[in-house]
N, C-alpha and C positions, 0 to 999 in steps of 0.2 A: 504494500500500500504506500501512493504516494504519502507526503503528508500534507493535509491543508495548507493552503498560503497563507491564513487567517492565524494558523501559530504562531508565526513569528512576526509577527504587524500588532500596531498598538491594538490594543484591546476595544472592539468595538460591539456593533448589534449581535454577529454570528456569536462571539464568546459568550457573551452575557445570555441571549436565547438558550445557551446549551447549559448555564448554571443548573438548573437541579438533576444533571446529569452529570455532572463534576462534584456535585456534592456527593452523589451515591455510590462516585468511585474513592471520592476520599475517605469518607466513612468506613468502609469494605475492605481497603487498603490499611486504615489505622486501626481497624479491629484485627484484621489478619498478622499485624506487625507486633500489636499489644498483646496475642493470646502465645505468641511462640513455635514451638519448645527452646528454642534456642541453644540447642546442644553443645557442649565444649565438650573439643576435643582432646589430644592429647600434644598437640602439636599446631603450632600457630596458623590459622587460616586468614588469609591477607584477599578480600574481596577486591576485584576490580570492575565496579559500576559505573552504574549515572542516575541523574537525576530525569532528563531527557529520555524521550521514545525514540529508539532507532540511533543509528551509529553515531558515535561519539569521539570514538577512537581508540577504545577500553582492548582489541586485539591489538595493536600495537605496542600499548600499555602491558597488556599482559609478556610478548614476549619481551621489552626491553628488561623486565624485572625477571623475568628464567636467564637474561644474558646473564644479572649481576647475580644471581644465584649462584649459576655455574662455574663463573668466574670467582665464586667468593666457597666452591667446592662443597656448597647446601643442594642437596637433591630438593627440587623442587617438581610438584605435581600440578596440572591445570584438572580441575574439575567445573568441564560445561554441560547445560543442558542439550546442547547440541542441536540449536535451532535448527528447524528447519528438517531434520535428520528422522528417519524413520527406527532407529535404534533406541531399547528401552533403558540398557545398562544395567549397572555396570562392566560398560567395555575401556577397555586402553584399545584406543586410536593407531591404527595403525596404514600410513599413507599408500601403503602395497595393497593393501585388500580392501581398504574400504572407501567408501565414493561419499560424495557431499549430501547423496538422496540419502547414505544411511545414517552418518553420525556429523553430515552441517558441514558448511565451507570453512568457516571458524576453526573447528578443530582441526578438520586436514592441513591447514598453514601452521595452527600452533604445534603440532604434533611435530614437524620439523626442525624446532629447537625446544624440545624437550617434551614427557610423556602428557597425554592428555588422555584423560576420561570422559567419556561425556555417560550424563546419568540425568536420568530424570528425576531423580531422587537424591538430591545434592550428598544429605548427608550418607548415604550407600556408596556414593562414587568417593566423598572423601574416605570413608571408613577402607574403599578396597584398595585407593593409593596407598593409604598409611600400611596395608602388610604388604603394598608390592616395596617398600620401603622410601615413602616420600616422608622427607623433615620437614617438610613447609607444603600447605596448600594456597594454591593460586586458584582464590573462585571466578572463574572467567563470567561476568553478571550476575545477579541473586543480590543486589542492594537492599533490594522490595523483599527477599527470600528471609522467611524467619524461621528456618529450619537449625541452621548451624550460627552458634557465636563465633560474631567477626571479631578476631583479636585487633585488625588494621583495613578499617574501609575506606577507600581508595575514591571518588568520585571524578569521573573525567568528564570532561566539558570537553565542547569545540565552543573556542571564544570567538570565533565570527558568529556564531547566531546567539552564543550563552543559554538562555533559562526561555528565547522566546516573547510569548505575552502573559508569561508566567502565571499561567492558568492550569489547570489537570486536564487531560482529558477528560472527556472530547472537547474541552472548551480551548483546548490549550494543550502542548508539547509536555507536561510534563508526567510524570508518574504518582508524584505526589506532592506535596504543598513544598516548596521552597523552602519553608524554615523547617517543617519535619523534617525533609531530607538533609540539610545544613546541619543538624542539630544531631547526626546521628555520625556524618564524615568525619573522620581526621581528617582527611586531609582532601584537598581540591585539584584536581590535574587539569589546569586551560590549557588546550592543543590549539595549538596557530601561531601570528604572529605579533610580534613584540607591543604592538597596538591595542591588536584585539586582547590579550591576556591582560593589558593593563585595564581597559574595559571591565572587564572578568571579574580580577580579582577586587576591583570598589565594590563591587556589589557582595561581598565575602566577608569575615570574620576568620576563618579558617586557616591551620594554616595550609603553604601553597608550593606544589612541586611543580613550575610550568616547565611544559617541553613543547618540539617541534617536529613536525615531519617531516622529514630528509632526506628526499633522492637516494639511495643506495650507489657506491659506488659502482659501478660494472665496468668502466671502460667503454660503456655505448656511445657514441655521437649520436645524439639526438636532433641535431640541425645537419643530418643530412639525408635525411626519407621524410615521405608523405605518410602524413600513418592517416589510419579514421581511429578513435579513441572510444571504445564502448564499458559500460559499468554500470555493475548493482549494487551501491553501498549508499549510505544512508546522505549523502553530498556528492553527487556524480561530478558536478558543477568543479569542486576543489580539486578532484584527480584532472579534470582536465587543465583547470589550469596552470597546474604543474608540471606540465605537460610542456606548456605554451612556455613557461618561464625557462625551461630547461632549450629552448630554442627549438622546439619539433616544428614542424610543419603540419598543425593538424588542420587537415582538411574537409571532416567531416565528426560529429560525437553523436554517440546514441545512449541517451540516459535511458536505464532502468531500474526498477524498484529493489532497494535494499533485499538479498537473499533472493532476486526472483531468478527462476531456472530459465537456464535457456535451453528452448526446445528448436526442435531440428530445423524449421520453417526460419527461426529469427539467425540461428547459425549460417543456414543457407544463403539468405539474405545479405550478410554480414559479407563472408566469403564473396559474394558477387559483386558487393559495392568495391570490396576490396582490389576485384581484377578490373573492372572496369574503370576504378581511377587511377589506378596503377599504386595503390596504395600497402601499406602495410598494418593490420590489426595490431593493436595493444590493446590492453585494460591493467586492472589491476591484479594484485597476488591473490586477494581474495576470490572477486570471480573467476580466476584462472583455473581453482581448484576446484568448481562445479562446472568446469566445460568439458564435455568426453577428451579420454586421454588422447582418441586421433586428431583432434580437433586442434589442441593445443599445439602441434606445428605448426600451424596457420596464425597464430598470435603470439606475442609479446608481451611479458607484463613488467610492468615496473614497480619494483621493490623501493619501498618505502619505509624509515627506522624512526620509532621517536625518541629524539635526544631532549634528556633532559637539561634544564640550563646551568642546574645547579647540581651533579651527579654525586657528587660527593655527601651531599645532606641526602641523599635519597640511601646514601648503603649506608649512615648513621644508622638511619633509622630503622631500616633491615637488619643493619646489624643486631643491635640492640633488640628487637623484636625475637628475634631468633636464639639471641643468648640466653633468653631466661627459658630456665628452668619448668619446664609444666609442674601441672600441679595433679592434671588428673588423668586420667587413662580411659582407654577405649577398650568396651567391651570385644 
Protein backbone atom coordinates (compact mmCIF):
# COMPACT_ATOMS: atom_id res chain seq x y z
CA UNK A 1 0.00 0.00 0.00
CA UNK A 2 0.99 3.34 -1.12
CA UNK A 3 0.63 5.64 1.70
CA UNK A 4 -1.63 8.67 1.66
CA UNK A 5 -0.33 12.15 0.62
CA UNK A 6 -2.45 13.55 3.56
CA UNK A 7 0.23 11.98 6.02
CA UNK A 8 2.74 13.95 5.66
CA UNK A 9 0.99 17.45 4.84
CA UNK A 10 -0.31 19.77 7.66
CA UNK A 11 -3.03 18.29 9.30
CA UNK A 12 -6.27 19.12 7.67
CA UNK A 13 -10.22 17.94 6.87
CA UNK A 14 -9.08 14.18 5.68
CA UNK A 15 -7.19 13.73 9.26
CA UNK A 16 -9.56 15.02 11.57
CA UNK A 17 -12.63 13.16 9.59
CA UNK A 18 -10.65 9.93 10.28
CA UNK A 19 -10.26 10.99 14.30
CA UNK A 20 -12.52 8.30 15.80
CA UNK A 21 -10.80 5.84 13.94
CA UNK A 22 -7.22 6.98 15.21
CA UNK A 23 -8.62 6.83 18.48
CA UNK A 24 -9.79 3.14 18.37
CA UNK A 25 -6.30 2.39 17.08
CA UNK A 26 -4.64 4.11 19.85
CA UNK A 27 -6.67 2.62 22.54
CA UNK A 28 -6.17 -1.12 21.01
CA UNK A 29 -2.57 -0.39 20.78
CA UNK A 30 -2.14 1.19 24.55
CA UNK A 31 -4.18 -1.77 25.99
CA UNK A 32 -2.03 -4.23 23.97
CA UNK A 33 1.23 -2.45 25.18
CA UNK A 34 -0.06 -2.19 28.87
CA UNK A 35 -1.35 -5.85 29.26
CA UNK A 36 2.35 -7.51 28.08
CA UNK A 37 3.90 -10.23 29.13
CA UNK A 38 6.98 -8.67 28.56
CA UNK A 39 9.39 -11.52 28.81
CA UNK A 40 13.18 -11.01 29.82
CA UNK A 41 15.30 -12.95 28.67
CA UNK A 42 18.45 -14.16 29.46
CA UNK A 43 20.58 -12.07 27.39
CA UNK A 44 20.06 -8.45 26.07
CA UNK A 45 17.55 -7.87 23.29
CA UNK A 46 18.21 -4.55 21.41
CA UNK A 47 14.82 -3.61 19.34
CA UNK A 48 15.21 -1.88 16.01
CA UNK A 49 11.80 0.01 15.36
CA UNK A 50 9.81 3.16 14.43
CA UNK A 51 7.53 5.18 15.21
CA UNK A 52 6.36 5.57 11.58
CA UNK A 53 4.23 2.81 9.14
CA UNK A 54 6.60 1.45 6.46
CA UNK A 55 10.25 1.86 5.99
CA UNK A 56 12.20 3.88 7.89
CA UNK A 57 15.45 2.56 7.47
CA UNK A 58 15.41 0.10 10.67
CA UNK A 59 17.24 -2.82 7.83
CA UNK A 60 20.18 -0.84 7.47
CA UNK A 61 20.06 -0.18 11.00
CA UNK A 62 19.96 -3.50 11.89
CA UNK A 63 22.97 -4.74 9.81
CA UNK A 64 25.39 -1.69 10.64
CA UNK A 65 24.83 -2.81 14.51
CA UNK A 66 25.61 -7.01 13.47
CA UNK A 67 28.87 -5.18 11.74
CA UNK A 68 29.88 -3.61 15.20
CA UNK A 69 28.91 -6.90 16.96
CA UNK A 70 31.12 -8.92 14.94
CA UNK A 71 33.80 -6.70 14.85
CA UNK A 72 33.52 -6.28 18.73
CA UNK A 73 33.45 -10.60 18.58
CA UNK A 74 29.45 -10.68 20.20
CA UNK A 75 27.58 -13.22 18.23
CA UNK A 76 24.69 -11.48 17.54
CA UNK A 77 21.01 -12.85 16.20
CA UNK A 78 18.30 -10.92 14.09
CA UNK A 79 14.83 -12.19 15.01
CA UNK A 80 12.00 -10.88 12.31
CA UNK A 81 8.66 -11.59 11.71
CA UNK A 82 9.58 -11.92 8.39
CA UNK A 83 7.16 -9.65 6.42
CA UNK A 84 5.63 -10.51 3.90
CA UNK A 85 7.12 -14.28 4.01
CA UNK A 86 4.89 -17.37 4.07
CA UNK A 87 7.07 -19.03 6.89
CA UNK A 88 5.69 -19.66 10.48
CA UNK A 89 9.02 -20.32 12.46
CA UNK A 90 11.05 -20.69 14.11
CA UNK A 91 13.58 -20.91 11.14
CA UNK A 92 17.30 -19.60 10.64
CA UNK A 93 17.22 -17.83 7.33
CA UNK A 94 19.20 -19.30 5.02
CA UNK A 95 19.82 -17.36 1.50
CA UNK A 96 20.46 -20.90 -0.49
CA UNK A 97 17.17 -22.23 0.18
CA UNK A 98 14.91 -20.00 0.91
CA UNK A 99 13.20 -17.04 -1.27
CA UNK A 100 11.50 -13.75 -0.18
CA UNK A 101 7.70 -15.44 -0.60
CA UNK A 102 8.99 -17.66 2.35
CA UNK A 103 10.80 -15.88 5.07
CA UNK A 104 10.54 -11.64 3.48
CA UNK A 105 13.16 -9.79 1.43
CA UNK A 106 14.39 -8.21 4.83
CA UNK A 107 15.74 -11.30 6.20
CA UNK A 108 17.25 -12.71 2.84
CA UNK A 109 19.68 -9.40 2.99
CA UNK A 110 20.07 -9.49 6.76
CA UNK A 111 20.96 -13.03 6.70
CA UNK A 112 24.13 -12.01 4.61
CA UNK A 113 26.00 -10.51 7.52
CA UNK A 114 24.84 -12.57 10.20
CA UNK A 115 22.08 -15.26 11.35
CA UNK A 116 18.52 -14.31 11.11
CA UNK A 117 15.24 -15.89 12.24
CA UNK A 118 12.37 -14.91 11.27
CA UNK A 119 9.31 -16.13 13.64
CA UNK A 120 6.03 -15.03 14.01
CA UNK A 121 6.23 -15.55 17.43
CA UNK A 122 9.16 -13.12 18.59
CA UNK A 123 9.66 -14.47 21.67
CA UNK A 124 10.16 -18.44 20.17
CA UNK A 125 12.45 -17.12 17.55
CA UNK A 126 14.48 -15.34 20.37
CA UNK A 127 14.25 -18.30 22.66
CA UNK A 128 15.74 -20.72 19.40
CA UNK A 129 18.70 -18.08 18.68
CA UNK A 130 19.79 -18.19 22.31
CA UNK A 131 20.45 -22.25 22.08
CA UNK A 132 21.79 -21.86 18.57
CA UNK A 133 24.16 -19.61 20.80
CA UNK A 134 23.29 -15.95 20.19
CA UNK A 135 24.74 -13.27 23.18
CA UNK A 136 22.79 -10.42 21.92
CA UNK A 137 19.29 -10.38 20.03
CA UNK A 138 18.69 -7.92 17.38
CA UNK A 139 14.80 -7.52 17.11
CA UNK A 140 14.55 -6.45 13.57
CA UNK A 141 10.64 -4.26 14.30
CA UNK A 142 8.34 -5.37 17.31
CA UNK A 143 8.52 -1.51 18.86
CA UNK A 144 4.54 -1.99 19.14
CA UNK A 145 5.43 -5.97 20.09
CA UNK A 146 4.93 -6.47 23.91
CA UNK A 147 5.80 -9.91 23.92
CA UNK A 148 9.60 -9.61 24.98
CA UNK A 149 11.55 -6.84 27.25
CA UNK A 150 13.50 -4.51 25.31
CA UNK A 151 16.67 -4.02 27.23
CA UNK A 152 17.62 -1.15 24.35
CA UNK A 153 14.89 0.27 21.87
CA UNK A 154 16.26 1.77 19.09
CA UNK A 155 13.71 4.01 17.09
CA UNK A 156 14.77 5.01 13.57
CA UNK A 157 13.28 7.96 11.76
CA UNK A 158 13.95 9.15 8.01
CA UNK A 159 14.35 12.87 8.94
CA UNK A 160 13.08 14.15 5.59
CA UNK A 161 9.43 13.35 6.30
CA UNK A 162 10.04 12.73 10.54
CA UNK A 163 6.71 11.95 12.53
CA UNK A 164 4.49 13.34 9.34
CA UNK A 165 1.16 15.15 10.53
CA UNK A 166 1.65 13.29 13.47
CA UNK A 167 -1.45 11.68 13.74
CA UNK A 168 -2.11 7.55 14.19
CA UNK A 169 -3.45 5.91 11.78
CA UNK A 170 -5.53 6.02 9.49
CA UNK A 171 -5.44 9.76 10.38
CA UNK A 172 -1.84 9.86 10.15
CA UNK A 173 1.63 7.95 9.57
CA UNK A 174 2.13 6.82 12.69
CA UNK A 175 1.67 3.73 14.86
CA UNK A 176 1.07 5.32 17.98
CA UNK A 177 0.95 8.68 19.75
CA UNK A 178 4.24 10.43 19.44
CA UNK A 179 4.80 10.94 23.17
CA UNK A 180 3.95 7.10 23.89
CA UNK A 181 6.36 6.15 21.48
CA UNK A 182 9.12 8.94 22.65
CA UNK A 183 8.55 7.93 26.13
CA UNK A 184 9.34 4.35 25.75
CA UNK A 185 12.95 4.91 23.14
CA UNK A 186 16.29 5.22 24.35
CA UNK A 187 17.26 6.29 21.84
CA UNK A 188 16.35 8.09 18.21
CA UNK A 189 18.20 7.07 14.95
CA UNK A 190 17.35 10.28 12.08
CA UNK A 191 18.52 8.77 8.70
CA UNK A 192 19.29 11.59 6.09
CA UNK A 193 20.97 14.42 5.95
CA UNK A 194 22.74 16.81 8.18
CA UNK A 195 19.54 19.39 7.74
CA UNK A 196 16.99 17.10 7.89
CA UNK A 197 18.28 15.24 11.27
CA UNK A 198 18.64 18.66 12.79
CA UNK A 199 14.97 19.16 11.90
CA UNK A 200 14.40 15.79 13.64
CA UNK A 201 16.18 15.95 16.45
CA UNK A 202 14.17 19.62 17.83
CA UNK A 203 11.35 17.95 17.91
CA UNK A 204 13.01 15.16 20.43
CA UNK A 205 14.20 14.98 24.10
CA UNK A 206 15.87 11.61 23.41
CA UNK A 207 19.00 10.80 23.22
CA UNK A 208 20.36 10.71 19.49
CA UNK A 209 22.51 8.35 17.30
CA UNK A 210 22.16 10.01 13.67
CA UNK A 211 23.53 8.39 10.74
CA UNK A 212 23.42 8.30 6.96
CA UNK A 213 23.13 6.32 3.84
CA UNK A 214 26.05 5.77 1.84
CA UNK A 215 26.64 4.44 -1.48
CA UNK A 216 28.60 1.38 -0.87
CA UNK A 217 31.90 1.40 -2.27
CA UNK A 218 32.15 -1.05 -5.43
CA UNK A 219 34.33 0.53 -7.99
CA UNK A 220 31.16 1.08 -10.38
CA UNK A 221 31.13 4.26 -12.57
CA UNK A 222 27.82 5.21 -12.26
CA UNK A 223 28.02 8.24 -14.94
CA UNK A 224 28.67 6.05 -17.49
CA UNK A 225 25.39 3.81 -18.51
CA UNK A 226 21.78 4.72 -18.96
CA UNK A 227 20.11 2.80 -16.32
CA UNK A 228 15.90 2.84 -15.68
CA UNK A 229 15.99 2.72 -11.78
CA UNK A 230 12.92 0.45 -10.32
CA UNK A 231 11.90 -0.10 -6.27
CA UNK A 232 9.78 -1.25 -3.54
CA UNK A 233 10.75 0.39 -0.40
CA UNK A 234 8.82 2.56 1.78
CA UNK A 235 10.77 6.06 -0.34
CA UNK A 236 11.36 4.88 -3.91
CA UNK A 237 11.76 8.69 -4.52
CA UNK A 238 15.21 8.77 -2.12
CA UNK A 239 16.83 5.47 -4.00
CA UNK A 240 16.59 7.26 -6.92
CA UNK A 241 17.82 10.16 -6.05
CA UNK A 242 20.87 8.79 -5.02
CA UNK A 243 21.12 7.50 -7.95
CA UNK A 244 21.17 10.85 -9.74
CA UNK A 245 23.71 12.23 -7.01
CA UNK A 246 26.02 9.45 -7.62
CA UNK A 247 26.13 10.95 -11.42
CA UNK A 248 23.90 7.93 -13.22
CA UNK A 249 22.07 8.70 -16.04
CA UNK A 250 18.68 7.67 -15.03
CA UNK A 251 16.53 7.65 -17.80
CA UNK A 252 13.43 6.26 -16.69
CA UNK A 253 12.03 5.08 -12.59
CA UNK A 254 9.22 2.99 -11.71
CA UNK A 255 8.09 3.38 -8.02
CA UNK A 256 6.45 0.53 -6.27
CA UNK A 257 4.84 -0.29 -3.13
CA UNK A 258 7.15 -1.12 -0.16
CA UNK A 259 7.47 -5.26 -0.16
CA UNK A 260 5.35 -5.41 -3.37
CA UNK A 261 6.25 -8.63 -5.45
CA UNK A 262 7.20 -8.41 -8.69
CA UNK A 263 5.22 -10.66 -11.00
CA UNK A 264 6.34 -11.91 -14.22
CA UNK A 265 4.19 -9.30 -16.57
CA UNK A 266 5.98 -6.09 -14.52
CA UNK A 267 9.59 -8.04 -14.86
CA UNK A 268 8.76 -8.55 -18.52
CA UNK A 269 7.87 -5.09 -18.84
CA UNK A 270 10.81 -3.83 -17.13
CA UNK A 271 13.23 -6.12 -19.24
CA UNK A 272 11.73 -4.60 -22.56
CA UNK A 273 11.88 -0.94 -21.55
CA UNK A 274 15.39 -1.91 -20.62
CA UNK A 275 16.33 -3.09 -24.59
CA UNK A 276 14.41 -0.66 -26.07
CA UNK A 277 16.26 2.37 -24.53
CA UNK A 278 19.36 0.65 -24.44
CA UNK A 279 19.22 0.96 -20.82
CA UNK A 280 20.57 -0.80 -17.87
CA UNK A 281 18.08 -2.17 -14.71
CA UNK A 282 19.19 -1.23 -11.04
CA UNK A 283 17.08 -1.15 -7.89
CA UNK A 284 17.97 -1.63 -4.61
CA UNK A 285 19.58 -4.75 -2.27
CA UNK A 286 16.31 -5.14 -0.92
CA UNK A 287 14.17 -5.62 -3.91
CA UNK A 288 16.92 -7.43 -5.59
CA UNK A 289 16.27 -10.32 -3.04
CA UNK A 290 12.59 -10.83 -4.08
CA UNK A 291 13.30 -10.90 -7.84
CA UNK A 292 13.62 -14.64 -9.31
CA UNK A 293 17.34 -15.66 -9.17
CA UNK A 294 17.28 -15.76 -13.22
CA UNK A 295 16.20 -12.42 -13.30
CA UNK A 296 18.77 -10.86 -11.26
CA UNK A 297 21.30 -10.97 -14.30
CA UNK A 298 19.38 -8.43 -15.85
CA UNK A 299 19.75 -5.92 -12.93
CA UNK A 300 21.96 -4.13 -10.63
CA UNK A 301 21.42 -3.11 -7.34
CA UNK A 302 23.01 -0.67 -5.26
CA UNK A 303 24.28 -1.25 -1.97
CA UNK A 304 23.76 1.18 0.55
CA UNK A 305 25.41 1.21 4.43
CA UNK A 306 24.22 3.40 7.36
CA UNK A 307 27.05 5.39 8.86
CA UNK A 308 26.68 6.55 11.86
CA UNK A 309 28.11 10.01 12.75
CA UNK A 310 29.14 9.41 15.87
CA UNK A 311 30.35 5.41 15.86
CA UNK A 312 32.19 5.42 18.70
CA UNK A 313 29.03 6.48 21.24
CA UNK A 314 27.14 3.92 19.51
CA UNK A 315 29.77 0.65 20.61
CA UNK A 316 29.73 2.73 24.27
CA UNK A 317 26.67 1.87 24.56
CA UNK A 318 26.65 -1.65 23.07
CA UNK A 319 29.36 -2.18 24.93
CA UNK A 320 28.05 -1.41 28.16
CA UNK A 321 24.72 -3.10 27.25
CA UNK A 322 26.24 -6.30 26.71
CA UNK A 323 28.73 -6.20 29.70
CA UNK A 324 26.34 -6.71 32.24
CA UNK A 325 25.73 -9.55 33.80
CA UNK A 326 22.00 -11.07 33.24
CA UNK A 327 20.10 -11.67 35.90
CA UNK A 328 17.63 -14.24 34.65
CA UNK A 329 17.51 -17.30 32.57
CA UNK A 330 15.59 -18.99 30.00
CA UNK A 331 13.53 -21.75 30.27
Amino acid sequence: MRPPLFWNRPRGLTSRLLAPLEWIWITATRRRLKNGPWEKLAIPVICVGNINVGGTGKTPTVIALLEIFRDEGIIAHVVSRGHGGSEIGPLLVDERKHSADQVGDEPLLITAFGPCWVAKDRTAGAKAAIKAGAQVILLDDGFQNPSLHKDLSLVVVDAEIGFGNGRVMPAGPLREPLSDGLLRADVIIPVGTSAAQKRLTAQVSNPVWSGELVPLETGMDWSGTRFIAFAGIGRPGKFFATLEALGANVVATHAFPDHAPYTDAILQRLKAEAKAKSAQLVTTEKDMARLPVAFRRDALALPVRLVFNDLEAVKTRLKNLTARRPEDTVD
